[in-house]
C-alpha positions, 0 to 999 in steps of 0.5 A, spaced: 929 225 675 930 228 669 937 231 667 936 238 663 940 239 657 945 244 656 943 249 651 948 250 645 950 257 644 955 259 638 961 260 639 963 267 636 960 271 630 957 269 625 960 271 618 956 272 612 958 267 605 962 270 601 959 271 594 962 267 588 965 272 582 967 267 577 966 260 575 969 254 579 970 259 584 966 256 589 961 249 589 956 247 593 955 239 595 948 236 597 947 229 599 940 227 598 937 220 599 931 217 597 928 210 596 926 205 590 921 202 589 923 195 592 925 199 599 933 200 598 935 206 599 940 210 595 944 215 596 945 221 591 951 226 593 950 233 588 956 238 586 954 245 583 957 251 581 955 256 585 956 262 580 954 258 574 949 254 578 950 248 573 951 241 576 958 238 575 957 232 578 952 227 581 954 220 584 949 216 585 950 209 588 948 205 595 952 207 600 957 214 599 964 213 603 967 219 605 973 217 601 970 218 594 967 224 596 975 227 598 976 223 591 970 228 587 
């Protein structure tokens, strides 16, 4: 007999992102990962100004510790 999954409900009301008025007020990080032509795998981790929407930095390497994302 097959267990039946819980259904996952939020747990309070959700609240709307605030808007950024100036620069470096907010950024934004993505991870973005993508292969080379011989198979390994590369890992790019991107941080952009939400207001400017300029891109200030881009790591890009083959594995991303949680320590040099504090680090950035």
């Amino acid at each position: 007999m097959r267990k039946r999954r819980k259904v996952k409900r939020p747990t309070g009301e959700r609240q709307p992102l605030a808007a950024s008025h100036h620069v470096n007020d907010t950024w934004s990080t993505d991870f973005v990962m993508d292969a080379l032509s011989s198979g390994r795998r590369i890992k790019c981790l991107t941080v952009v100004d939400d207001f400017s929407r300029e891109c200030v930095d881009i790591a890009v390497d083959h594995g991303i510790g949680g320590e040099y994302v504090v680090r950035l």
